[in-house]
N, C-alpha and C positions, 0 to 999 in steps of 0.2 A: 687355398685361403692364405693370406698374408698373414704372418704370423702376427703382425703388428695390431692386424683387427681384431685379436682374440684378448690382447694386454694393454688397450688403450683405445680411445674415445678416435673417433675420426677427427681426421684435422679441418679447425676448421678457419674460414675467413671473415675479416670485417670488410663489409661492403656497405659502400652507399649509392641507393637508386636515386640518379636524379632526371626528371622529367622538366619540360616545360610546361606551365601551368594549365596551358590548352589540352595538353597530352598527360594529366595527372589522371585521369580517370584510366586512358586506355592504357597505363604503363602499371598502375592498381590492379589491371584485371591480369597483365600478363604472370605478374608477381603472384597473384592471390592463384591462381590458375598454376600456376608452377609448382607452389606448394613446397619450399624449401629453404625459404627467409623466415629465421628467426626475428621477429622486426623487434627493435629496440624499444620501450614505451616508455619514457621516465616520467611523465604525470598522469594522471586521472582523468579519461576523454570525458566532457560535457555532452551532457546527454541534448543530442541534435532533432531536428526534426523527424528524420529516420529511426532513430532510437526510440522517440516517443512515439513513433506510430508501431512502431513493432513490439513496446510494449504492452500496447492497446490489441492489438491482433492478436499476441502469446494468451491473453486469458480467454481466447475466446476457443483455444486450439486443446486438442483431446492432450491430455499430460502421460497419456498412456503411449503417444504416437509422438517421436523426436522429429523434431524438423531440420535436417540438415539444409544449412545456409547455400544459396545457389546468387552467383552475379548475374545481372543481364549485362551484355556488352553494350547497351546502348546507353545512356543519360535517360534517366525513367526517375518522375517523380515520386514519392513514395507514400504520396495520396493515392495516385491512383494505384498504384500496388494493392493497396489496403482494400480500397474499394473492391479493386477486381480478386479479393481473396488468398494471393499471390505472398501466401507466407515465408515460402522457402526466399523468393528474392529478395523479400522484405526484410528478414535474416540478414542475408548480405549485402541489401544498403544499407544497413544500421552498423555491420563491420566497417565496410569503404570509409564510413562517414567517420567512425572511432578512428581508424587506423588514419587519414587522411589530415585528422586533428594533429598528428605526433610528427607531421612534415616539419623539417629544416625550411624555409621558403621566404620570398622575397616577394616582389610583386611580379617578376617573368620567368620563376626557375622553383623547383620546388624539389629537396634532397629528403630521402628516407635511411637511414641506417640503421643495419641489423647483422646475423651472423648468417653464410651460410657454408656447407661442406670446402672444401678447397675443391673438390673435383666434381661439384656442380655447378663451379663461379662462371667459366666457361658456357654451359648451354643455357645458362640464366641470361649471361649478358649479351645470348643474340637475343632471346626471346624479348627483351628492352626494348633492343634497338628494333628489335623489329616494331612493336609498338611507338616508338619512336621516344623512345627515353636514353640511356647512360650507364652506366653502371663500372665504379671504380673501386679499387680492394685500398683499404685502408689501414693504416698502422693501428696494433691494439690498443690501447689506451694501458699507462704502466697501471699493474695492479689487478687490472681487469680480467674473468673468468669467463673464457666461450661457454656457453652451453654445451651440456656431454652430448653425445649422439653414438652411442654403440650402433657397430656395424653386425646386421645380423650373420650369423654365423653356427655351425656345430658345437663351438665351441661356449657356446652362451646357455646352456642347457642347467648352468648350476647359475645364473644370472640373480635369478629370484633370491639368493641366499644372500648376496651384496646388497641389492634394491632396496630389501624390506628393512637395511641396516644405515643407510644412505643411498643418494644420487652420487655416484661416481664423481670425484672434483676432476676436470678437464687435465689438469696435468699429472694425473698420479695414474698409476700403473694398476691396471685392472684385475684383481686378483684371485675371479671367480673359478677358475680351473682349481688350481691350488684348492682354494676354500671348500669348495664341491669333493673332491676329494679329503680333503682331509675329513669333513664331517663325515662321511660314509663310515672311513677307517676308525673316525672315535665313537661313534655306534656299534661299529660292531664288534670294539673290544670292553661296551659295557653292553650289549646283545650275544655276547656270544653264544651260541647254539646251532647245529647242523640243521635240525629239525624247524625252529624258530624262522629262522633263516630264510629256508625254504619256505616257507610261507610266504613272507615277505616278498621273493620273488614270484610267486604264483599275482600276489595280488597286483606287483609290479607290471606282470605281463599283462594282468589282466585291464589296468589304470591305462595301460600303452598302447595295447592292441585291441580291445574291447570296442567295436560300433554304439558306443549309446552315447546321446546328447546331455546326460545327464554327468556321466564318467568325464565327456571329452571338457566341462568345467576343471576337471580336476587333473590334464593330463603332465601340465606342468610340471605336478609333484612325481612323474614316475621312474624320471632316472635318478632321484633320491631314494625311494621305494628300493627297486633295482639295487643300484647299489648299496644302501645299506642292506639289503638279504642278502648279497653276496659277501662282503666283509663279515657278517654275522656268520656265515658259514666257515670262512677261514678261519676266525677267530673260534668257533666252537670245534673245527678240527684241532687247533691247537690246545683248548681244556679239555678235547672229548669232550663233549655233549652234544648232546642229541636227544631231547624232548627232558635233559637233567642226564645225571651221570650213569648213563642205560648201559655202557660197555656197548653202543651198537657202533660207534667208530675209536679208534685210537686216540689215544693222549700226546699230541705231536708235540705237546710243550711241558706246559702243568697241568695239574686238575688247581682249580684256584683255590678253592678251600682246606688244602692242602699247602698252599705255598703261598698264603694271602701277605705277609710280608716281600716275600718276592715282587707279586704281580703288583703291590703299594709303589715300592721302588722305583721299577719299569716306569710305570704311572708319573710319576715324577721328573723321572731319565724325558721322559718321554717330552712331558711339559717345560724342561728346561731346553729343550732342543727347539720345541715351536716356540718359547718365547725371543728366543736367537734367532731365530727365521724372520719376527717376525718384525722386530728389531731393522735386519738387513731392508726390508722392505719398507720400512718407518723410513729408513736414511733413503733409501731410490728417492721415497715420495719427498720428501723435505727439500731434497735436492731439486729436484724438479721445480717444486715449487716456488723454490726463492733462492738458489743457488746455493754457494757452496758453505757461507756463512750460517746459515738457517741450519743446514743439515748438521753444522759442526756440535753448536751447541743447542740444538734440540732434545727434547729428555722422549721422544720417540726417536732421534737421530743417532747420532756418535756421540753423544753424550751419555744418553741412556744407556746404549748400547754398551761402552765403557764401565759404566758403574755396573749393568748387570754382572757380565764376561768379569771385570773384577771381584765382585761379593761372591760369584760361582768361584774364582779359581781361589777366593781367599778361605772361604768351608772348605774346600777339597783339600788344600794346601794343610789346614788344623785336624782334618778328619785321619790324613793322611800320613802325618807329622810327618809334610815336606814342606821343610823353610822359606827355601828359594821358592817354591809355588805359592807359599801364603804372602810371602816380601812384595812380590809380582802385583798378585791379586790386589793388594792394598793399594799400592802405588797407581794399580790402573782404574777402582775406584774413588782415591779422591781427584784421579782425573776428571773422569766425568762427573766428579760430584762438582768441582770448580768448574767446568766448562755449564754445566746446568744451570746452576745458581746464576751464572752471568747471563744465559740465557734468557733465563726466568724475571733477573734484575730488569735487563734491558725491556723486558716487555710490560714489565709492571712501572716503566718512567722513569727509573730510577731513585733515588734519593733515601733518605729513611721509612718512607713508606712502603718505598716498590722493595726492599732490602728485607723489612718484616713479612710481607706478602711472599717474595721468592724463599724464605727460608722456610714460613709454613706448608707451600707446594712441595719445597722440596724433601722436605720432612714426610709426608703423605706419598710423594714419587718413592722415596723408598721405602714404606711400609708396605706401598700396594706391591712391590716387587716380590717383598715374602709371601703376601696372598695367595698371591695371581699363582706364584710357582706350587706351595702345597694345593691350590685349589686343582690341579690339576689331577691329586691324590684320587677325585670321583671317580675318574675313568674307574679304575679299579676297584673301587667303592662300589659303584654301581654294577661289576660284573661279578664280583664279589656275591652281592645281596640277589642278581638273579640264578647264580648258578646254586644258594642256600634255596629259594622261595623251588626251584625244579627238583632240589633233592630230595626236599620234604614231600614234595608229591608221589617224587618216584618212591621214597621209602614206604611212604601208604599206600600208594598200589599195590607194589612189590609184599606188604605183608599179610592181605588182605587176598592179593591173588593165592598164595598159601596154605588159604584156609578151603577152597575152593567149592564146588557148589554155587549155590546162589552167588557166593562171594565176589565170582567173576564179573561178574556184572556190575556186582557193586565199586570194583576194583577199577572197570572200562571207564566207568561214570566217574568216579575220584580222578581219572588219568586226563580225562578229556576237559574235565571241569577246571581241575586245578592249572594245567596247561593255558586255558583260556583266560582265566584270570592274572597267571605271569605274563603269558606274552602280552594281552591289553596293557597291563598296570607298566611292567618294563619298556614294552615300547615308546609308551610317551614320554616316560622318566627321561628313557637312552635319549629321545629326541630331542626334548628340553633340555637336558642338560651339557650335548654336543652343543645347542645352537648358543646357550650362553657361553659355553670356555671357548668359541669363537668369537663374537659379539665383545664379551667383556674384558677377555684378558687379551684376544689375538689382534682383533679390529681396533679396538681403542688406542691402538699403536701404528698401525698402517694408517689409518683417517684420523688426520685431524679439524678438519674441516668441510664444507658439503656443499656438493657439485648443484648446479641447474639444468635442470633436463632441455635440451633442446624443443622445442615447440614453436613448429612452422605455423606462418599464415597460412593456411591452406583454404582457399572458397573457389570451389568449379565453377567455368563458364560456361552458362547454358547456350548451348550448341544453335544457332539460329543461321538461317538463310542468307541474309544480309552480313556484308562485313562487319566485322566488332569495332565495336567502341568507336563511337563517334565522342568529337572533340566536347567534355563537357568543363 
């Protein structure tokens, strides 16, 4: 696999199909039949003959049963469709007839433009000519956004974690690997647990590899599953735990309830590091998208990026009482706090309005920076509060088993019970609260804007005896 099609949209081309007017129909079926033109529609098709009989036909058809659209290659009026029942083609002469409205056209030549892959321009433009049409790649229009079209691939398996957040914008860098990962790892340093864990992956394997029709709805979700059980495991070898602090594995790091200042810390360490991550990835996409002046002074770009990198090294430099480190740190924050604001200016028009405007954004740009950085305090927070909710359990079993007699039993049932209600209660927490410190603090700086899904004409030609498409 191309490493490109794991961190970026397929490239793709502007084309425009053009037909003679005789040859519009059979050069529609080659297109609709290919299934790989994005076609361009910039106004609102009038509902045609075709249309109106096929909205006369839809109410007459079970809603329970989808009619996918089928072309006939021949010129067929869409009376007699109706009459002969012939919903599915009737479907697709009511598309022909919309998409056919959205022609470039003259009275002897008729052009359609839309986007398709770069490396399906080629078998498109025989399939034209073989119909007897054209088809030529065209300059993009300045400003203009292809449609994404992600290439499938192994490495699209944390896909869904981007998707539900945005459509990928065409020229920004695809950051689902990354993302996928990192969420696993911030799960399971507020999941931590050996035992926890392992569950998680039982249910994983079971989401992955389980034959039911019911499961295979939900199979999407199992290399999140998967993953985060396993991160939960490393992360509960490193507190020890395992079903709460049982001594049934080693303490490879801390117990956190023991060093909850520590594991706060890290927490923090941790979230100034993916705000800097995520920053470098704000500047890729800025650049890409508008070159080199966009990226300079964008407050996701080098702007930002400056004023954070400087307010870090200027705390460090006071914390530290190192001079030259906090001199530094200043200097490089009101860099980017000047390069922002002009940013900010230029996009709000300028003048004493846009001046007022950029100064309250910018004002809010750096509040949200303190936020977003303690917000990152929950990882800890939240592994914190499940490794307290496992202890309490374990110390009720534990004094309870003690007593023994009946008590065991009562002890099994306290173990199993309570275990049940942390792992529910923390897992969804871990989960909601990973998918916002990526969404709000990590995303909100990589995307500033949102993609359009690629979406092909696509209507099959029904396979018939006779040559297609006569001249209509």
């Amino acid at each position: 696999m191309p490493w490109r099609d794991a961190v970026a949209p397929a490239r793709m081309d502007r084309i425009a199909v053009v037909a003679p007017t005789s040859r519009v129909r059979a050069v529609l079926c080659a297109v609709a039949d290919a299934g790989i033109v994005d076609l361009e529609r910039d106004h609102e098709a009038v509902a045609g003959p075709a249309r109106r009989a096929w909205e006369r036909a839809r109410r007459q058809v079970d809603h329970d049963n989808e009619v996918l659209p089928e072309l006939r290659p021949e010129n067929v009026d869409s009376t007699v469709l109706e009459r002969a029942g012939d919903t599915a083609a009737l479907a697709g002469e009511a598309e022909l007839e919309e998409v056919r409205q959205t022609a470039i056209d003259d009275a002897t030549i008729a052009a359609f433009v839309g986007w398709s892959p770069s490396t399906a321009v080629d078998d498109l433009a025989q399939r034209v000519a073989g119909a007897g049409g054209g088809l030529v790649r065209l300059p993009a229009p300045r400003g203009a956004q292809p449609p994404t079209l992600l290439q499938p691939s192994p490495a699209r398996v944390f896909q869904p974690l981007v998707d539900t957040y945005t459509t990928l914008p065409y020229r920004d860098v695809n950051p689902s690997i990354a993302a996928g990962l990192l969420y696993v790892a911030m799960f399971g340093m507020m999941f931590g647990d050996v035992g926890h864990g392992a569950l998680l992956v039982a249910f994983g394997a079971v989401l992955f590899w389980w034959p039911s029709a019911r499961l295979a709805r939900l199979r999407w979700a199992a290399p999140f599953v998967l993953g985060a059980g396993l991160t939960s495991i490393a992360f509960g070898l490193a507190y020890g735990e395992a079903f709460g602090p049982t001594g049934v594995v080693p303490t490879l790091w801390i117990a956190p309830l023991d060093h909850a200042t520590t594991l706060l810390a890290v927490a923090v360490g941790v979230g100034v590091g993916l705000l800097a991550l995520s920053y470098i990835l704000g500047t890729v996409n800025r650049w890409r998208e508008g070159g080199a002046a966009r990226a300079l002074v964008a407050l996701s770009g080098l702007a930002g990026a400056a004023l954070y990198l400087g307010l870090v090294l200027l705390v460090l430099g006071w914390y530290r009482h190192l001079a030259a480190v906090a001199f530094a740190g200043g200097v490089l924050a009101l860099a980017g706090l000047a390069l922002g604001f002009l940013g900010l200016f230029v996009e709000a028009g300028g003048r004493a309005g846009g001046a007022a405007q950029a100064g309250v954004e910018m004002f809010d740009g750096v509040m949200r920076l303190g936020t977003n950085t303690v917000s990152f305090a929950r990882l800890a927070a939240f592994g914190l509060t499940h490794a307290a909710l496992t202890a309490v359990v374990w110390t009720g079993t534990v004094a309870l088993w003690h007593r023994g007699g009946a008590m065991w039993v009562v002890a099994a049932v306290v173990f199993l019970v309570g275990n049940t209600l942390a792992f529910g209660l923390e897992a969804l927490v871990a989960g909601i609260q990973a998918l916002r410190l990526e969404y709000y603090e990590l995303f909100s700086r990589i995307f500033v804007t949102e993609g359009r899904r690629f979406r092909p004409w696509h209507v099959p030609t029904r396979p018939l005896k006779e040559p297609p498409c006569l001249p209509g």
